[in-house]
MMTF fields as JSON, N, C-alpha, C and O atoms, coordinates in Angstrom:
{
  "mmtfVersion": "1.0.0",
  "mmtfProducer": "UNKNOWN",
  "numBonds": 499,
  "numAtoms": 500,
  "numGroups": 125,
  "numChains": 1,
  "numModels": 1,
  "chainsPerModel": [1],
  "groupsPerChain": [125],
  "chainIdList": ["A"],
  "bondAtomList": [4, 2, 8, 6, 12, 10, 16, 14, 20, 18, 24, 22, 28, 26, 32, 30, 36, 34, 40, 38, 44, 42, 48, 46, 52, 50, 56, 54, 60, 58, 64, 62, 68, 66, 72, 70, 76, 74, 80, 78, 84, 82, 88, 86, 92, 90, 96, 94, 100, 98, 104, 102, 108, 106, 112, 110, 116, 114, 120, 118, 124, 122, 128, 126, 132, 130, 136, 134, 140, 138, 144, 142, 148, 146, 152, 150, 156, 154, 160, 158, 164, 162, 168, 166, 172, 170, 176, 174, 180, 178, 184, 182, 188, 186, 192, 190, 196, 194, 200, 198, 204, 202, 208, 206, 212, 210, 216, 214, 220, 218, 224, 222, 228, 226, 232, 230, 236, 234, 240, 238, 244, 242, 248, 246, 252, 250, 256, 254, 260, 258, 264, 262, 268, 266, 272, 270, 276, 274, 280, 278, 284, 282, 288, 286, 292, 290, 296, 294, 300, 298, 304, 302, 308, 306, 312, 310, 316, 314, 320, 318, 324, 322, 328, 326, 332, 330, 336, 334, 340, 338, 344, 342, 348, 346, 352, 350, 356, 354, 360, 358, 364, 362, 368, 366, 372, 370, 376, 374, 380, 378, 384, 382, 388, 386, 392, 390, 396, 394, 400, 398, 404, 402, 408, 406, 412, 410, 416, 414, 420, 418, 424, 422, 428, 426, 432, 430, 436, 434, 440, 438, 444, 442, 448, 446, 452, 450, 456, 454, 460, 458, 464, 462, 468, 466, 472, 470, 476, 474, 480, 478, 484, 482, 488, 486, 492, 490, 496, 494],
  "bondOrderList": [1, 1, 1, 1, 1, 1, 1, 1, 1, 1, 1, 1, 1, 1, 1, 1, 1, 1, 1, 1, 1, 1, 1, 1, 1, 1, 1, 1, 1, 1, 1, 1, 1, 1, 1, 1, 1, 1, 1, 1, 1, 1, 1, 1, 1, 1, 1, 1, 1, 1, 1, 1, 1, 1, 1, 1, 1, 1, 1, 1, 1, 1, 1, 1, 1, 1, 1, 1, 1, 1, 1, 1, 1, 1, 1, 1, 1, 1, 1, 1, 1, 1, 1, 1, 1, 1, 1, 1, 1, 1, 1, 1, 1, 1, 1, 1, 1, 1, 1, 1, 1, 1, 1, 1, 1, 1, 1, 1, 1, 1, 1, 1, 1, 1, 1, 1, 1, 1, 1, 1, 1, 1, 1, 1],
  "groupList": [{"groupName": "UNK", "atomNameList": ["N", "CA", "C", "O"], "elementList": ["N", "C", "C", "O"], "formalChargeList": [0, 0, 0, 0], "bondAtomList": [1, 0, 2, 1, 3, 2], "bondOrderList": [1, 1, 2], "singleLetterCode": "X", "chemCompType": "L-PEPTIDE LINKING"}],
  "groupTypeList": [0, 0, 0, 0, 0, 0, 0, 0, 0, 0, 0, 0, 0, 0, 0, 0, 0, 0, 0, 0, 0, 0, 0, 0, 0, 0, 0, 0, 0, 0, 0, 0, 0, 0, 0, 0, 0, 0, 0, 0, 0, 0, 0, 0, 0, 0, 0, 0, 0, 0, 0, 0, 0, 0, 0, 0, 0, 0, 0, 0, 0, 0, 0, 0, 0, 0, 0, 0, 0, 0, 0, 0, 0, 0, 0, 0, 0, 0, 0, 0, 0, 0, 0, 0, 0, 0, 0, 0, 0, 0, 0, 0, 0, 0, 0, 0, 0, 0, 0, 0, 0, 0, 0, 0, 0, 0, 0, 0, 0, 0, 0, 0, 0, 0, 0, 0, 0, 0, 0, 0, 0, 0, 0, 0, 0],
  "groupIdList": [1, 2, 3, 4, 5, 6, 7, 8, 9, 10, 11, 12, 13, 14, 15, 16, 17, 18, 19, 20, 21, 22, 23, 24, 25, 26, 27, 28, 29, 30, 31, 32, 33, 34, 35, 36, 37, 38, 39, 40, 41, 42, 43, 44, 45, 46, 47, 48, 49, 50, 51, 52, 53, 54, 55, 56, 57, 58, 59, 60, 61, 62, 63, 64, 65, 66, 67, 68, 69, 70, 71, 72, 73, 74, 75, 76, 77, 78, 79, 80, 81, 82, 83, 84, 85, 86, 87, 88, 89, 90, 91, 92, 93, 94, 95, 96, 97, 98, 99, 100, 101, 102, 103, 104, 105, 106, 107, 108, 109, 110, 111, 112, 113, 114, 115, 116, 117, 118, 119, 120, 121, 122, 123, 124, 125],
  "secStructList": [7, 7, 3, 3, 3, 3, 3, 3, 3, 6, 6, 3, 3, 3, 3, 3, 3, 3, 7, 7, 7, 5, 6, 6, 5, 3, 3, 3, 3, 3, 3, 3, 3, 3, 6, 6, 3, 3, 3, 3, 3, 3, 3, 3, 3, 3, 3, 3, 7, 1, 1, 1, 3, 3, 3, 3, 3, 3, 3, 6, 6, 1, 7, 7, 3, 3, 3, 3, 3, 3, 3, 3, 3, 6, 6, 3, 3, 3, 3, 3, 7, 1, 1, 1, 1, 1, 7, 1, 3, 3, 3, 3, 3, 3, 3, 3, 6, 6, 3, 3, 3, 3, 3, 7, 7, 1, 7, 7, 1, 1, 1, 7, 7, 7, 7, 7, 7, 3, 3, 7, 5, 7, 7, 7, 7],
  "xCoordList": [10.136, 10.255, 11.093, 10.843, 12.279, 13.084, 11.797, 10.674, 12.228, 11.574, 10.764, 10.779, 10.392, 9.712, 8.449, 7.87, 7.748, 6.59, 5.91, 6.507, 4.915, 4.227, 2.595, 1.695, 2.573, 1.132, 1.049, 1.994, -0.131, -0.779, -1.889, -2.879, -2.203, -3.548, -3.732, -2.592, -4.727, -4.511, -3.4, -2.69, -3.021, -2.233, -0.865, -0.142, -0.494, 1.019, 1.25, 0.405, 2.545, 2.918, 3.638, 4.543, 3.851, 4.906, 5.339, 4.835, 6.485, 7.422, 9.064, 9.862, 8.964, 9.995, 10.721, 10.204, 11.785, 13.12, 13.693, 14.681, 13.548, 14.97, 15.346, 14.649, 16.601, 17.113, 17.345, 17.275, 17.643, 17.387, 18.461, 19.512, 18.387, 19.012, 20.496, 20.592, 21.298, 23.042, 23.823, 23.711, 24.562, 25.803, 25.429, 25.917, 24.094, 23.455, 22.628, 21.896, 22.843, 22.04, 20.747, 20.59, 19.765, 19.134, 19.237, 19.49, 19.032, 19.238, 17.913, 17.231, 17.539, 16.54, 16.605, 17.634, 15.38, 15.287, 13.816, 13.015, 13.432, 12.157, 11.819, 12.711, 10.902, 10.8, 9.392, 8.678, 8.645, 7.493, 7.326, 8.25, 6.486, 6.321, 4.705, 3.723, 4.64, 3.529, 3.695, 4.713, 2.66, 2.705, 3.626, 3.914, 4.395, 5.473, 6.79, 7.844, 6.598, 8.197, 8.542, 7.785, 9.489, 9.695, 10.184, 11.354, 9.385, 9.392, 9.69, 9.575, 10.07, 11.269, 11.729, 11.074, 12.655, 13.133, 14.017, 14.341, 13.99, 15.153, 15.646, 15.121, 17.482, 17.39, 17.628, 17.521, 17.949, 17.572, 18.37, 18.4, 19.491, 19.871, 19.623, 19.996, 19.021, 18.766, 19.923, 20.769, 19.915, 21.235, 21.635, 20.811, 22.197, 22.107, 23.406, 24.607, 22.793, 23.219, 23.244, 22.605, 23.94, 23.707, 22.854, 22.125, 22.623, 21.686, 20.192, 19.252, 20.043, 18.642, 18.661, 19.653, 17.613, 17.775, 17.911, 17.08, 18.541, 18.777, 18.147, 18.401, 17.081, 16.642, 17.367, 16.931, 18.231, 19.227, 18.425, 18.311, 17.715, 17.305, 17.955, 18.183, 18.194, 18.642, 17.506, 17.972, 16.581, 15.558, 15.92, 16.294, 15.867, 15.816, 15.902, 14.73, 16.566, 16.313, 15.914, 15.411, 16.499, 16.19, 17.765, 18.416, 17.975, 19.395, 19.072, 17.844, 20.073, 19.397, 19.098, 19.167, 18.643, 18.025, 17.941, 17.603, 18.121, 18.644, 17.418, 17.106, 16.601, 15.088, 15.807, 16.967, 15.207, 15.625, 14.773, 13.755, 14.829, 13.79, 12.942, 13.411, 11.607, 10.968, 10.21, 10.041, 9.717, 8.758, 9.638, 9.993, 9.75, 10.282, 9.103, 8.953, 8.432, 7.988, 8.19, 8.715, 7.863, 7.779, 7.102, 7.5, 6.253, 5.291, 5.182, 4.481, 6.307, 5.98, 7.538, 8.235, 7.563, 8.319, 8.5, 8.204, 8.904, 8.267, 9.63, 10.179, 10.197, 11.554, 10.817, 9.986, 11.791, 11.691, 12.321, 13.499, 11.954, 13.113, 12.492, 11.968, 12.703, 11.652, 12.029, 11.311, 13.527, 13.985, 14.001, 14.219, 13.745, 13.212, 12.113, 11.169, 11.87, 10.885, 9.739, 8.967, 9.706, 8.48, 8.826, 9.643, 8.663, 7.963, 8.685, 9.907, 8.276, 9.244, 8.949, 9.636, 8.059, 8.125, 7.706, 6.555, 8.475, 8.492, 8.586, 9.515, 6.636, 6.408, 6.434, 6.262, 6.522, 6.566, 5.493, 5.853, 4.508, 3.759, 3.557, 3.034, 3.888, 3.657, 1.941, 1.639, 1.098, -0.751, -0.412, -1.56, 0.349, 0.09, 2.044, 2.979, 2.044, 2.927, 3.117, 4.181, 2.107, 2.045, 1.369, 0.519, 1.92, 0.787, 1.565, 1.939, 1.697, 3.214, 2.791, 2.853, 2.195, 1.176, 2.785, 3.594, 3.217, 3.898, 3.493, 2.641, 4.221, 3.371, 4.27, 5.371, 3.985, 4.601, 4.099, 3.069, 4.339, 3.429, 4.246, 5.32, 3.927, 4.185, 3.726, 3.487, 3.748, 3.262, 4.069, 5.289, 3.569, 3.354, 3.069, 3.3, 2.864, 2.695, 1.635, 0.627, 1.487, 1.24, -0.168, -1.011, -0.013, -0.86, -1.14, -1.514, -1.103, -0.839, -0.976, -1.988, -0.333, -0.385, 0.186, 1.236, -0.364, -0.438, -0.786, -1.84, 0.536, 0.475, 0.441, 0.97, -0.338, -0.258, 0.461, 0.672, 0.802, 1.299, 1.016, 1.595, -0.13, -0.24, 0.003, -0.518, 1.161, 2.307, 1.316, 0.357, 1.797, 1.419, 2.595, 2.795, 3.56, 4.104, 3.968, 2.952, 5.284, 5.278, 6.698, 7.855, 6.144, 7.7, 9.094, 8.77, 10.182, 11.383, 11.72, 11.516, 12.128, 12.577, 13.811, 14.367],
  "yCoordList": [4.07, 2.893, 1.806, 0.621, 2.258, 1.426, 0.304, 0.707, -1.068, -1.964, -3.278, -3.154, -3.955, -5.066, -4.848, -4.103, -5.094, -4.813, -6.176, -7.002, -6.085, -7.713, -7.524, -6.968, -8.027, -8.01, -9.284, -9.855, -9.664, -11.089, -11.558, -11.099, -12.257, -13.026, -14.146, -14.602, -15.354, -16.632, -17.007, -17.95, -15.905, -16.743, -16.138, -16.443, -15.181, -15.084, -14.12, -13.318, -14.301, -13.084, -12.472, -13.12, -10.757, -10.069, -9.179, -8.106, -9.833, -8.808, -7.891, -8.146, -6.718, -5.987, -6.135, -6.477, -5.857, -5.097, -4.372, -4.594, -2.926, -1.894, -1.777, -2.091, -1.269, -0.857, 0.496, 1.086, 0.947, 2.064, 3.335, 2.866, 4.472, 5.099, 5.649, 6.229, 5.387, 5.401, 5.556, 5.048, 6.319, 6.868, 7.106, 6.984, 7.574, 7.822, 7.092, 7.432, 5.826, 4.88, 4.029, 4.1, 3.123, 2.131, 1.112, 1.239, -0.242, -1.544, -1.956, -1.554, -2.852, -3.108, -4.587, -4.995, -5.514, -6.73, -7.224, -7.039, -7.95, -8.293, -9.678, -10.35, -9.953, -11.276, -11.885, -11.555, -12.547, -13.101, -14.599, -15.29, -15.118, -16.483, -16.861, -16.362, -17.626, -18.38, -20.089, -20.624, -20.489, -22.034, -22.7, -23.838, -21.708, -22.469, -22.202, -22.61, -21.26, -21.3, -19.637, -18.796, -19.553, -18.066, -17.619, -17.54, -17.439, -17.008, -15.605, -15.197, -14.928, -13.833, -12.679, -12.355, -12.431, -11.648, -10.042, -9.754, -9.615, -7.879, -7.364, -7.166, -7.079, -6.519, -5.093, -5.033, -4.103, -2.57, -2.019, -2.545, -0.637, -0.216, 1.768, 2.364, 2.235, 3.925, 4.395, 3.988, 5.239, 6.377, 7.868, 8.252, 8.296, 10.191, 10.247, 9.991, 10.576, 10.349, 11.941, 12.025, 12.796, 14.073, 14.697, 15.404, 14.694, 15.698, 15.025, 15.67, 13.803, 13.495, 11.89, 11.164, 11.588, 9.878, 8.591, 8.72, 7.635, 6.954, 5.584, 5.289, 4.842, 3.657, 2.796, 2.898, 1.989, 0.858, -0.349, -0.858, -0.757, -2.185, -3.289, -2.919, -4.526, -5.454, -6.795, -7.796, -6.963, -7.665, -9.043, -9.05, -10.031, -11.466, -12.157, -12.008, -12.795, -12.68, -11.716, -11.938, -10.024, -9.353, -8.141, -8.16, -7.631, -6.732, -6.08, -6.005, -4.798, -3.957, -2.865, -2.957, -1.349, -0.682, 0.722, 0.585, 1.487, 3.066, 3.891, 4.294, 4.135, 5.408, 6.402, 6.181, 7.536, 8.761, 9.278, 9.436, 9.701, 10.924, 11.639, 12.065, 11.753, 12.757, 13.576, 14.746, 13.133, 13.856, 13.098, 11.929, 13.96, 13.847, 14.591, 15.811, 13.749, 14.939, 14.109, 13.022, 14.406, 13.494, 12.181, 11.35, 11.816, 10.803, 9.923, 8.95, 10.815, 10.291, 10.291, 11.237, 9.288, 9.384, 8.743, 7.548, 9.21, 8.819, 8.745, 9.788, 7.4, 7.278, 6.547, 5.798, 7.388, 7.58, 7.178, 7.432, 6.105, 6.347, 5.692, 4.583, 6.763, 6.741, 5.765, 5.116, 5.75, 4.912, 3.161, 2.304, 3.081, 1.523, 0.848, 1.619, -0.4, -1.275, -0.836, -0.093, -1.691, -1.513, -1.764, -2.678, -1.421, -0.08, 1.11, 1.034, 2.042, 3.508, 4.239, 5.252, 3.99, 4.369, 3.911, 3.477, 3.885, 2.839, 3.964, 4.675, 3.904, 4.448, 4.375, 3.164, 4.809, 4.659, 5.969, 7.056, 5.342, 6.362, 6.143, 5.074, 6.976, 6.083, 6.556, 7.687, 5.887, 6.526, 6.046, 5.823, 5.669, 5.563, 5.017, 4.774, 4.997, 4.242, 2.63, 2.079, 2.104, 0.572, 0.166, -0.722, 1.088, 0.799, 1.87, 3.005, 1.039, 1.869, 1.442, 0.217, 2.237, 2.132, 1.961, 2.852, 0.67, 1.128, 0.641, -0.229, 1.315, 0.757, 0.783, 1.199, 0.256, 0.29, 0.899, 1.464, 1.037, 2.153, 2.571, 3.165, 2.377, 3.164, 1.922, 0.714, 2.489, 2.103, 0.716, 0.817, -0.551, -1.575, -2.417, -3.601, -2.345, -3.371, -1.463, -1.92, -0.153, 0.353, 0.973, 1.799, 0.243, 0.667, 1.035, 0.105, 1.972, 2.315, 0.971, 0.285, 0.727, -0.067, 0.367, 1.009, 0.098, 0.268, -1.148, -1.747, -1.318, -2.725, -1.511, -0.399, -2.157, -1.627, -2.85, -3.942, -2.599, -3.258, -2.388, -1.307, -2.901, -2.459, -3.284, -4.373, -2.608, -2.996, -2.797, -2.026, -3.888, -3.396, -3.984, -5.194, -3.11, -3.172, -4.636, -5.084, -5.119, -6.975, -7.19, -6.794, -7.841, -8.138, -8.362, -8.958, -7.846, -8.73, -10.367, -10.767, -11.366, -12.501, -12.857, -13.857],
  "zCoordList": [8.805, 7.981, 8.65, 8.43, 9.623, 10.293, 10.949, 11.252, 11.07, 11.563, 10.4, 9.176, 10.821, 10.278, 9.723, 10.513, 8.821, 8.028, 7.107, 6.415, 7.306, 6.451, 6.024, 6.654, 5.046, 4.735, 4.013, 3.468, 4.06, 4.0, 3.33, 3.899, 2.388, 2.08, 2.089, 2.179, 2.043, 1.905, 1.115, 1.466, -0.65, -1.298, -1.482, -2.43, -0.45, -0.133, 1.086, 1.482, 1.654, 2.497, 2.118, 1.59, 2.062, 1.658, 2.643, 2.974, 3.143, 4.146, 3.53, 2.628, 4.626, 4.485, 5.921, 6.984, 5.712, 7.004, 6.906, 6.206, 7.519, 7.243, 8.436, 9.401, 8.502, 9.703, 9.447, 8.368, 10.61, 10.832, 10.247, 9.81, 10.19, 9.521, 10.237, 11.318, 9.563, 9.987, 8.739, 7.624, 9.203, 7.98, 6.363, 5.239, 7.124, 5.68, 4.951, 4.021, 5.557, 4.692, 5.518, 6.737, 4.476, 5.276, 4.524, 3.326, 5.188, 4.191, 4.458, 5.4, 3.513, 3.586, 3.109, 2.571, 3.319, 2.809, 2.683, 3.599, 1.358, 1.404, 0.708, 0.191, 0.715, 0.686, 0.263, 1.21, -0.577, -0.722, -0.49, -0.918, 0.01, 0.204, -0.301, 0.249, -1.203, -1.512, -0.791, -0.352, -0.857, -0.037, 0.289, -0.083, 1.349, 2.324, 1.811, 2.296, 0.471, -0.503, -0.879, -1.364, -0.604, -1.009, -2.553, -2.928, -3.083, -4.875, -5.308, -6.463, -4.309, -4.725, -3.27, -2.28, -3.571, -2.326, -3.53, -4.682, -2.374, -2.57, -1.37, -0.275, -2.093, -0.847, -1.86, -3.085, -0.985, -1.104, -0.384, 0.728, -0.582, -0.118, -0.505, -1.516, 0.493, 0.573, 0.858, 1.654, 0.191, 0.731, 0.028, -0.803, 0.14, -0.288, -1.529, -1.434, -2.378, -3.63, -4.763, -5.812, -4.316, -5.001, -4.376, -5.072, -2.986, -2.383, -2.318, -1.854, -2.77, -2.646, -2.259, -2.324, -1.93, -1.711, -2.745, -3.643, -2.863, -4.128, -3.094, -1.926, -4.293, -3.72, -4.407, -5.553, -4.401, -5.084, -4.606, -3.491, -6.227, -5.254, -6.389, -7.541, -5.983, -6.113, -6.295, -5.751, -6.724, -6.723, -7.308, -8.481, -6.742, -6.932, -8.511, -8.859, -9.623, -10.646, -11.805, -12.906, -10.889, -12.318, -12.152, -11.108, -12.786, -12.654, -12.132, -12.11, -11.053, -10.195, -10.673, -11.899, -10.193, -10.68, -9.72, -8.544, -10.02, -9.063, -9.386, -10.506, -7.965, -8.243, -7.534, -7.189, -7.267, -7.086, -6.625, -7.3, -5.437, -4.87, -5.905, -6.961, -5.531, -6.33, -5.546, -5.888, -4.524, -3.649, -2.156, -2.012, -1.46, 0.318, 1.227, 1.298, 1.795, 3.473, 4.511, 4.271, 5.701, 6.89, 6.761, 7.577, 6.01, 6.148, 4.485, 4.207, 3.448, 2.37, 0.995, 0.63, 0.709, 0.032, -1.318, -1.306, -2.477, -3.731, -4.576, -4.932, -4.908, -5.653, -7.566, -8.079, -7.821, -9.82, -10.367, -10.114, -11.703, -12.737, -13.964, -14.072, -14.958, -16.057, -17.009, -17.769, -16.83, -17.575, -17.45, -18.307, -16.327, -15.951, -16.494, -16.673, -16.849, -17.228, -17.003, -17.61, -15.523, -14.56, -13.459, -13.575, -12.058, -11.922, -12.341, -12.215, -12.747, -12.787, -11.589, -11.455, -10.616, -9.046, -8.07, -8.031, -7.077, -5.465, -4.605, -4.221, -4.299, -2.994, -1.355, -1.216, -0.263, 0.739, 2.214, 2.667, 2.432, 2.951, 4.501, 4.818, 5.454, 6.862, 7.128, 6.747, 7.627, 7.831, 9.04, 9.423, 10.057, 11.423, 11.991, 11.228, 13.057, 13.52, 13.38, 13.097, 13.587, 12.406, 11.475, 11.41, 10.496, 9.146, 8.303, 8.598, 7.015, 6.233, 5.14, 5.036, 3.889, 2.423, 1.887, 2.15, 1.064, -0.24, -1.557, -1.741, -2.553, -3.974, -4.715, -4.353, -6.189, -7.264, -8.123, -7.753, -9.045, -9.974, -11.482, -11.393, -12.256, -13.629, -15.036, -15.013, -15.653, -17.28, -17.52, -17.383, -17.854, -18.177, -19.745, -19.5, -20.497, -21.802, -22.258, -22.797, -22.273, -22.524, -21.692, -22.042, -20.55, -19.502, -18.314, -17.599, -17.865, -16.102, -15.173, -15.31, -14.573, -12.996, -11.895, -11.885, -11.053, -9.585, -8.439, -8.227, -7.889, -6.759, -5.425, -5.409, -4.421, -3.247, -2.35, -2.878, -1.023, 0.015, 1.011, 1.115, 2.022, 3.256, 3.837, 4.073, 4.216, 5.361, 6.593, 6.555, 8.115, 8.929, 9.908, 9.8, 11.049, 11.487, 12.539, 13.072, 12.59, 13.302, 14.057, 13.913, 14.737, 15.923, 14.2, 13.172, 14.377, 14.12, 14.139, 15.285, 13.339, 13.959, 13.514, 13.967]
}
């Protein structure tokens, strides 16, 4: 996950940054831009929290919010929390060395949703 990540359509770009893993933790930062203006950012901080990973994110205009490991393997990782709005889980999947699936996911106005972001690995700037 360490490194730069972005995905793109005509009507926005959505990038990530983590650095790499040290003293336990990773930071992270993200960012959306629609026509030339950036209309929300997060930053995010991972780290080991009772034996499992805690995603602390901090998202742009909304209070922050603590997921929790639910699923760990080499290639996949799945943070929870039932008690949150929306999302109640922020996925992270690596399918190659530059190309990193994440999503959002849980129940909404009484209805499942699911956002994807295929990430695809990009120089730093």
């Amino acid at each position: 996950m360490a490194g730069c990540w972005e995905t793109s359509s005509p009507q926005r770009t959505v990038e990530e940054q983590w650095t790499a893993p040290r003293g336990q933790t990773m930071l992270g930062t993200g960012r959306t831009v629609r026509d030339g203006r950036t209309t929300e950012y997060e930053f995010v901080v991972i780290s080991v929290k009772d034996g499992r990973l805690a995603y602390e994110a901090h998202p742009s205009g909304q209070p922050s919010a603590v997921f929790l490991s639910s699923e760990l393997s080499d290639t996949r990782v799945i943070f929870q929390n039932s008690d949150h709005d929306f999302p109640q889980r922020v996925a992270y999947e690596r399918q190659s060395a530059d190309a990193l699936l994440a999503w959002i996911e849980g129940s909404q106005n009484g209805r499942t949703r699911r956002v994807e972001f295929p990430y695809r690995r990009v120089p730093c700037h």
